[in-house]
C-alpha positions as CSV (number, residue, x, y, z in Angstrom):
1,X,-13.2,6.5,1.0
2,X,-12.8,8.6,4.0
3,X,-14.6,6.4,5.9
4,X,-11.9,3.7,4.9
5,X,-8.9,6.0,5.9
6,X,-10.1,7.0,9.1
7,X,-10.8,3.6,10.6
8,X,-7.3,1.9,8.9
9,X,-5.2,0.7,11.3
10,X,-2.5,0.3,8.8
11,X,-2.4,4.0,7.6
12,X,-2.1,4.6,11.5
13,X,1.0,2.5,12.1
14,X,2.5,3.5,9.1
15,X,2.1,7.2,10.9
16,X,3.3,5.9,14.2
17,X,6.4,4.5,12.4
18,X,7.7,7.7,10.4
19,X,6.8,10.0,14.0
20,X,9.4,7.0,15.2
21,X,11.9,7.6,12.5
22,X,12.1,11.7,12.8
23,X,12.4,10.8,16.4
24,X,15.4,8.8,15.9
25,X,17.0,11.4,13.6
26,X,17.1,14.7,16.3
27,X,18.8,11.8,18.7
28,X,21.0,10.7,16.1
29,X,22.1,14.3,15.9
30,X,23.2,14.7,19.0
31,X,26.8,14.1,20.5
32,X,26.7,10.3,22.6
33,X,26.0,10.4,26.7
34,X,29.1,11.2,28.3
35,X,30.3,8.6,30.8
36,X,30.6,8.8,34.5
37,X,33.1,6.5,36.4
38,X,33.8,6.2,40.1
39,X,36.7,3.8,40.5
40,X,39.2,2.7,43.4
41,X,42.4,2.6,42.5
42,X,45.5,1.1,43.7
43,X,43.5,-0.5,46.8
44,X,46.2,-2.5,48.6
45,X,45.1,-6.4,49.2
46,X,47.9,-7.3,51.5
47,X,50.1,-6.6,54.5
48,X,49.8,-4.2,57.1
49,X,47.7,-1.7,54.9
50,X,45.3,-3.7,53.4
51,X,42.0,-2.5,52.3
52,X,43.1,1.0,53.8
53,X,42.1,3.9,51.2
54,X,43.8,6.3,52.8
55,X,47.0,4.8,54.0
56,X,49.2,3.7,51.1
57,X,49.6,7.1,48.8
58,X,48.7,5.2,45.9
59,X,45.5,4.7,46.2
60,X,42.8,6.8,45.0
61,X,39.0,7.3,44.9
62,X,38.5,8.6,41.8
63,X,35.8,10.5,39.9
64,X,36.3,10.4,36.0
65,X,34.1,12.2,32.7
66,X,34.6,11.0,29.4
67,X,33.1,12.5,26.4
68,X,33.0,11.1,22.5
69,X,32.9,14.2,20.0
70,X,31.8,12.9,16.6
71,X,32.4,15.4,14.3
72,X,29.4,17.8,13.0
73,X,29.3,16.1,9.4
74,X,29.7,12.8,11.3
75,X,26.4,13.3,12.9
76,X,24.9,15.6,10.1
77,X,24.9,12.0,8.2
78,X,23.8,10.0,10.7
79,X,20.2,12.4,11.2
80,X,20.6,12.2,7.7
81,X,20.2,8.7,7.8
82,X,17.0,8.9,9.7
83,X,15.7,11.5,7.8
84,X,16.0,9.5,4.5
85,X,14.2,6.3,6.5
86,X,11.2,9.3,7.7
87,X,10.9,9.6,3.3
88,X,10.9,6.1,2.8
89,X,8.2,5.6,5.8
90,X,5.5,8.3,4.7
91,X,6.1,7.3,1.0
92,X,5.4,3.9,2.1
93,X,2.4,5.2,3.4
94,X,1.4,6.7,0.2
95,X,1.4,3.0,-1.5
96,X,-0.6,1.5,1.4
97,X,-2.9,4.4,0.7
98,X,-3.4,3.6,-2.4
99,X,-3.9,0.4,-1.9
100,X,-6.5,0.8,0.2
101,X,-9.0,3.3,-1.7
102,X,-8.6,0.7,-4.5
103,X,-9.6,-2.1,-2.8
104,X,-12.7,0.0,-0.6
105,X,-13.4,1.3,-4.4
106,X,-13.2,-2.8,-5.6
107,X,-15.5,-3.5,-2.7
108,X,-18.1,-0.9,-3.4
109,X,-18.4,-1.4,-7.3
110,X,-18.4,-5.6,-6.3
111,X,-21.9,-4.6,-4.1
112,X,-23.2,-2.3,-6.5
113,X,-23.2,-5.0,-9.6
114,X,-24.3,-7.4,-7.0
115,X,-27.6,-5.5,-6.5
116,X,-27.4,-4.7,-10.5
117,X,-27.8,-8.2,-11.1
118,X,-30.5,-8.8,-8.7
119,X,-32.6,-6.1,-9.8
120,X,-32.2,-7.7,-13.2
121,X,-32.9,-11.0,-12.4
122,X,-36.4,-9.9,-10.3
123,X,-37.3,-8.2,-13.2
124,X,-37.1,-11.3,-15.4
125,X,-38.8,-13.3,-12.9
126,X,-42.2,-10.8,-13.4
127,X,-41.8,-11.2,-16.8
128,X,-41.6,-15.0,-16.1
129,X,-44.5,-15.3,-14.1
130,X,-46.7,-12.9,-16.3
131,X,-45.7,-15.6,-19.2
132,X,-46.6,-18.2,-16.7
133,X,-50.0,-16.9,-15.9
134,X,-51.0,-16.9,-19.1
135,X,-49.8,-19.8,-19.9
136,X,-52.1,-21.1,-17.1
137,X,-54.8,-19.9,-17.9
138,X,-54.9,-20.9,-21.5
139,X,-54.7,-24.7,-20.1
140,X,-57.5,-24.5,-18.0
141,X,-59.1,-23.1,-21.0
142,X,-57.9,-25.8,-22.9
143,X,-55.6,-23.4,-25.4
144,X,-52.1,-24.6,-24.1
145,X,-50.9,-28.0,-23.4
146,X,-49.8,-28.9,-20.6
147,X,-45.9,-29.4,-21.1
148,X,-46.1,-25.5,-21.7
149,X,-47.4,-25.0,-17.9
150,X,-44.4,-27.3,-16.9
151,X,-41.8,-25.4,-19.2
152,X,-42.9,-21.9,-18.0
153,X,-42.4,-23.4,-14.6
154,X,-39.3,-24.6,-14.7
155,X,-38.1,-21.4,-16.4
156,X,-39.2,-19.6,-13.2
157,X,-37.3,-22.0,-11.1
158,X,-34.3,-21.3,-12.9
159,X,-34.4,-17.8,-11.9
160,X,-35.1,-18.3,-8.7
161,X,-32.0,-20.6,-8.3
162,X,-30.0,-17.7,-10.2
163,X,-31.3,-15.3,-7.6
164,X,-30.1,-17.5,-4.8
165,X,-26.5,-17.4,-6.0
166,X,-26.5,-14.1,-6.1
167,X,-28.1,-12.8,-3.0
168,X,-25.0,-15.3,-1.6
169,X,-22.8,-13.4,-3.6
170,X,-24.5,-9.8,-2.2
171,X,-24.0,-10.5,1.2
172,X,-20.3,-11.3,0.8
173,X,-19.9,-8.4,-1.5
174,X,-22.0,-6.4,2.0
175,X,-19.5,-8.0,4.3
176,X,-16.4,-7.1,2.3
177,X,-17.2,-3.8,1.8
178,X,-17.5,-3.5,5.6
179,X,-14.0,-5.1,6.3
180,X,-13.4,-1.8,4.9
181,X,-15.6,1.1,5.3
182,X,-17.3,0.1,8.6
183,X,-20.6,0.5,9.6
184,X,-20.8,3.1,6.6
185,X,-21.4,-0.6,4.5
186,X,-24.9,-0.8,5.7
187,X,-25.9,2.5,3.6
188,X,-27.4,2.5,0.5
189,X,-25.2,2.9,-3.0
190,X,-25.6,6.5,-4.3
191,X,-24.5,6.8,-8.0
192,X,-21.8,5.4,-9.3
193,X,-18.9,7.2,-10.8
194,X,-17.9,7.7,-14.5
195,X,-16.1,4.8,-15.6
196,X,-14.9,5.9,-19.2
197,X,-12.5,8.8,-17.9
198,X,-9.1,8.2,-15.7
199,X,-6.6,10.8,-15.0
200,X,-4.0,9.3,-16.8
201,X,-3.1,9.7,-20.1
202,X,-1.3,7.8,-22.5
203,X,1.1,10.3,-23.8
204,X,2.2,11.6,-20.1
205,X,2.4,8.2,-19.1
206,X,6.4,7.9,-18.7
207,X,6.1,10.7,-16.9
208,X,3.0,9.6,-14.3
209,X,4.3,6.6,-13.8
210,X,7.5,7.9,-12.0
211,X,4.5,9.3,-9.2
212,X,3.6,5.4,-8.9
213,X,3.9,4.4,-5.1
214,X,6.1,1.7,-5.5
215,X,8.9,3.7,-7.8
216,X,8.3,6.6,-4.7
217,X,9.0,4.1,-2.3
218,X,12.3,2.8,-4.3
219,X,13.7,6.6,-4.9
220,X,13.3,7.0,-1.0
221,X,15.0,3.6,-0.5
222,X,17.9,4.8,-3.2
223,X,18.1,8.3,-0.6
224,X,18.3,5.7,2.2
225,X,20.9,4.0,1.0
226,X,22.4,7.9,-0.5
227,X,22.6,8.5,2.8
228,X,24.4,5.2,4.7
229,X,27.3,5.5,1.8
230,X,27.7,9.2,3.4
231,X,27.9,7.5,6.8
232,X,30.3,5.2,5.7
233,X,32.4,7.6,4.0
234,X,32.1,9.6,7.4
235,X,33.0,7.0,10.0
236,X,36.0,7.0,8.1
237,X,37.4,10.1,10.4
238,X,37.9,8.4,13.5
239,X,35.8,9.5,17.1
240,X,37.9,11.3,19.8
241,X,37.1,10.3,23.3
242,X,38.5,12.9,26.0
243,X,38.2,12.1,29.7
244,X,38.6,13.7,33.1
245,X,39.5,12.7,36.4
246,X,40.3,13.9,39.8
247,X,41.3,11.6,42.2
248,X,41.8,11.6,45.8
249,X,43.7,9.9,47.8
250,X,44.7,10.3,51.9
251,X,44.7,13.4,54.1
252,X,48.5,13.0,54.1
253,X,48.9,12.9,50.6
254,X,47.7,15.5,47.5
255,X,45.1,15.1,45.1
256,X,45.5,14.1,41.6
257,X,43.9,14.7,38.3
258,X,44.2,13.3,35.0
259,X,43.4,14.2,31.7
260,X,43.4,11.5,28.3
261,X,42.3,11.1,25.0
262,X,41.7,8.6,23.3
263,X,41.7,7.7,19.3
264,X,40.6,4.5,17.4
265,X,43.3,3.0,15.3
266,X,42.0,2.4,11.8
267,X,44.9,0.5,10.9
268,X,43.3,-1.6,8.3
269,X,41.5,0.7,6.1
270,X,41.4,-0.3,3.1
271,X,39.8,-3.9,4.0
272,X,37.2,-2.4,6.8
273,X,36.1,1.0,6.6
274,X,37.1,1.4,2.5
275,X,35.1,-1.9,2.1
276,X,32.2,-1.2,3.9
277,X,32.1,1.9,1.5
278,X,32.1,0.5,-1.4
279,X,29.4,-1.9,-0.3
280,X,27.1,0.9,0.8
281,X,27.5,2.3,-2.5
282,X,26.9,-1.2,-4.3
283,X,23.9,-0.8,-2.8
284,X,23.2,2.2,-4.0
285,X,23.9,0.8,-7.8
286,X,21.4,-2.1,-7.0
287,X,18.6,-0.2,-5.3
288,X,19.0,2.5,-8.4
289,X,18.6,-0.5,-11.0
290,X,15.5,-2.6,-8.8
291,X,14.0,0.5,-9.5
292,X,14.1,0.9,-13.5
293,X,12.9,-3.0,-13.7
294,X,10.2,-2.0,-11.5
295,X,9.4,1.1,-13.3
296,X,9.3,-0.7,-16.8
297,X,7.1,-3.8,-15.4
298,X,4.5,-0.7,-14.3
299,X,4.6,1.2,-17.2
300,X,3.9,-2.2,-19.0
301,X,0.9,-3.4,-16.4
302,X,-0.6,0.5,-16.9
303,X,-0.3,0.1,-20.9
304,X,-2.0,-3.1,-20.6
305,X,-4.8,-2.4,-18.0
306,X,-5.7,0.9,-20.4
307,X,-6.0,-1.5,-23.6
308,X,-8.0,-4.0,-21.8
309,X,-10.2,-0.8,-19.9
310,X,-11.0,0.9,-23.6
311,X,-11.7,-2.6,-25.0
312,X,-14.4,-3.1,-22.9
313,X,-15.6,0.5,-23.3
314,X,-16.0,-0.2,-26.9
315,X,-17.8,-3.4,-26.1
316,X,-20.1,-1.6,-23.4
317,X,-21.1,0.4,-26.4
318,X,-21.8,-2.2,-29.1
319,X,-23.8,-4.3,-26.5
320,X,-26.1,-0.9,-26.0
321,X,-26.3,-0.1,-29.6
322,X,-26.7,-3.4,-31.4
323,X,-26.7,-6.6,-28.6
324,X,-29.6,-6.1,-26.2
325,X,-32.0,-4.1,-28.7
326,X,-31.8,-6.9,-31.2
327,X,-32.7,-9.5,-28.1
328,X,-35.3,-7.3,-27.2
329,X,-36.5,-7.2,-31.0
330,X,-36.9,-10.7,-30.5
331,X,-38.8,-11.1,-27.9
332,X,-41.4,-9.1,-29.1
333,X,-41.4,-10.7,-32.4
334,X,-41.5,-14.1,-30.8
335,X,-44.2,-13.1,-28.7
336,X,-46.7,-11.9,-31.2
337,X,-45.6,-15.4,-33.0
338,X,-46.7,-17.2,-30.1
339,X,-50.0,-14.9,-29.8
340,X,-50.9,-15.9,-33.8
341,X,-50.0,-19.3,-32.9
342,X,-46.6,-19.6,-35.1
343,X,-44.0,-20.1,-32.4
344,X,-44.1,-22.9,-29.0
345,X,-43.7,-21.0,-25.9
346,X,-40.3,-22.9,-25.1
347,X,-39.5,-20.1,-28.0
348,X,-40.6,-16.9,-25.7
349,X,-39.3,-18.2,-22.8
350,X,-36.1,-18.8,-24.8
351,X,-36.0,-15.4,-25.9
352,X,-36.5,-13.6,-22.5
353,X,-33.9,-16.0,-20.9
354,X,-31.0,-14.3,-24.1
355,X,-32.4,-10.7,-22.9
356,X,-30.8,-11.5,-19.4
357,X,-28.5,-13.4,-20.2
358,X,-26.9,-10.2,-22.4
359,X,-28.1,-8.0,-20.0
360,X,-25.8,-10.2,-17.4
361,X,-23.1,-10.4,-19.3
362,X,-22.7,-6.6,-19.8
363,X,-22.7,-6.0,-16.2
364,X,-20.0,-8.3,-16.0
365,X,-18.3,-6.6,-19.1
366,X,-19.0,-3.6,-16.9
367,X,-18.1,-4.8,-13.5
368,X,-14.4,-5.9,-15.4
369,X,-14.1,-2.7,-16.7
370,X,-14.8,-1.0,-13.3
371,X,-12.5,-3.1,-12.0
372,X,-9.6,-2.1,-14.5
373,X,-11.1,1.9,-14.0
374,X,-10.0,1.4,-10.4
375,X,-6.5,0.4,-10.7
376,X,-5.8,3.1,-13.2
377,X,-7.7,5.9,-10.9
378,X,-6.4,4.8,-7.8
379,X,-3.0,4.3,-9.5
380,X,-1.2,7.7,-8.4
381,X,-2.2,9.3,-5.2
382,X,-3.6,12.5,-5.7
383,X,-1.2,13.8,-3.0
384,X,1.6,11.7,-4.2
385,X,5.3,12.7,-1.8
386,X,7.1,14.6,-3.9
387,X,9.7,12.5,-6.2
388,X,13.3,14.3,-5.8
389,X,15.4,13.0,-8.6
390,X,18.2,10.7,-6.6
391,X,21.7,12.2,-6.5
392,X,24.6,10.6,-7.5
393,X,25.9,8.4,-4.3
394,X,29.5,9.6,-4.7
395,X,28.0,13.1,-4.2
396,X,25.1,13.2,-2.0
397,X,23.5,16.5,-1.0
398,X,24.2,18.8,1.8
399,X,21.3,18.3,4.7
400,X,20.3,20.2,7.2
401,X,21.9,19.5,11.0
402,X,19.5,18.7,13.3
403,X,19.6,20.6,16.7
């Protein structure tokens, strides 16, 4: 797992992306760039003084500073703003976490039942060719007839054909595994984990599935959109611009300087700035519900994946108690039948083939059931970002200026 999370790329530009956004909140803090202007005025275009900056005592060369000074709450929202997106950004990181230990965990469980099945399958191909030896021997003794040669035979090349499919299905359980985990894929398996115990629980699970990444990533949304009502609600105040300017204008004449201010006219209020607030906090209302659908379609997916993951548990447990010791039974009974002559040998052969056949289809019980153990492990981060219960939008809470 740490293999996987060191070599993401994702899990990197999802880092690059929040240092981007806390970046953007200390300059949204800040007052605007004041503005410089150098200017001519009054330059005369005609008569006896044209193009002269000196002669006609209207004109001036003039230096001017203007500044905009939002006020503190004005840009204590906007860094707010930014602040809110930096939430949304690492908790989105938190979901593409989790989404990548469980598929590196999918990918690791796919190669280990992979090389489960092989094992399997070589040991029914010994126990194949032991039958077959035998078998060929008692023909050239003249004990055994010849179709039983042929039938042990094609028995064997059944296996072999399984064992072909699923050294095809090992390598691309290998090569997935290294889309993932690197170079570390190459290593060999070391034990699996326990597969009949998850950290959640069904009578905390209301309360574990608000920690889901995808409801984190919705309450940072809702404090997104918290926070661009606030902004709305702000750029209600109107920005004062003041400005300075000395001008100069011929030897002959005196200097000049100006002073202005300058003040939008929100005329229109209630169609532009009350309307944009009121759609800021719509959008609040329909971030706020997106999130309860989502959070009942997970709590309904978790409920489900734990039925289905103790289902098969049970299973697992009947096939080791009562499936494969009653096909085993019966191929040592049918065995000692064929010894005594009271059973063909399509009859062993037959047996052996149901002992892998329910020794295969546990592992896949198993491998289904590893597969469900992953989602609900991998489910909630164990460093999950901390779930602050979303405000009400009409009253959002007081956050700290940036410098």
């Amino acid at each position: 797992m740490d293999a996987a999370q060191a070599r993401s790329a994702t899990l990197q530009a999802q880092d690059a992306a929040t240092r981007a956004v806390r970046d953007m909140a200390v300059s949204a803090g800040r007052l605007p760039d004041p503005v410089l202007r150098l200017s001519v005025d009054n330059l005369p275009i005609e008569g006896p003084m044209r193009y002269s900056l000196t002669d006609d005592f209207m004109t001036m060369r003039s230096v001017s500073l203007m500044q905009t000074f939002p006020n503190s709450e004005k840009r204590q929202a906007r860094s707010s703003r930014y602040e809110r997106e930096a939430e949304a950004a690492s908790s989105m990181r938190s979901m593409q976490k989790a989404r990548l230990l469980t598929q590196t965990a999918r990918a690791w469980f796919e190669r280990y039942f992979q090389e489960q099945m092989i094992d399997l399958l070589r040991r029914q191909h010994q126990d194949a060719s032991r039958v077959s030896e035998a078998v060929e021997s008692a023909y050239r003794g003249g004990r055994a007839p010849q179709a039983d040669v042929l039938a042990s035979h094609a028995a064997m090349a059944r296996i072999d054909d399984r064992l072909h499919e699923v050294r095809v299905d090992l390598a691309n359980a290998q090569a997935l595994l290294q889309r993932w985990v690197g170079e570390a894929a190459s290593q060999p398996l070391g034990s699996p984990p326990t597969i009949d115990r998850t950290r959640l629980s069904g009578h905390q699970l209301p309360h574990q599935i608000d920690l889901h990444p995808e409801i984190a990533v919705m309450n940072a949304r809702e404090r997104v959109a918290q926070a661009e009502a606030e902004l709305a609600k702000q750029d209600k105040n109107a920005d004062w611009s003041w400005s300075l300017m000395y001008s100069k204008r011929g030897s002959q004449f005196g200097d000049m300087v100006s002073l202005g201010v300058s003040i939008p006219l929100q005329w229109d209020q209630a169609r532009k700035q009350d309307r944009e607030l009121a759609a800021r906090l719509q959008r609040v209302e329909q971030v706020r519900l997106e999130r309860e659908e989502m959070r009942r379609d997970h709590l309904f997916e978790v409920q489900r994946l734990i039925a289905n993951w103790q289902s098969n548990l049970t299973r697992l447990a009947d096939y080791d108690k009562t499936l494969i010791p009653l096909t085993i039974e019966r191929v040592v009974a049918t065995e000692a039948a064929f010894r005594g002559g009271k059973a063909p040998l399509t009859a062993v052969l037959e047996a052996q083939r149901m002992v892998t056949d329910t020794r295969m289809e546990r592992l896949r019980i198993e491998k289904q059931t590893a597969a469900w153990w992953v989602e609900l492990e991998f489910l909630i981060p164990h460093d999950p970002v901390a779930q602050a219960t979303p405000t009400n939008p009409s009253n959002p809470p007081a956050q700290e200026q940036k410098p």
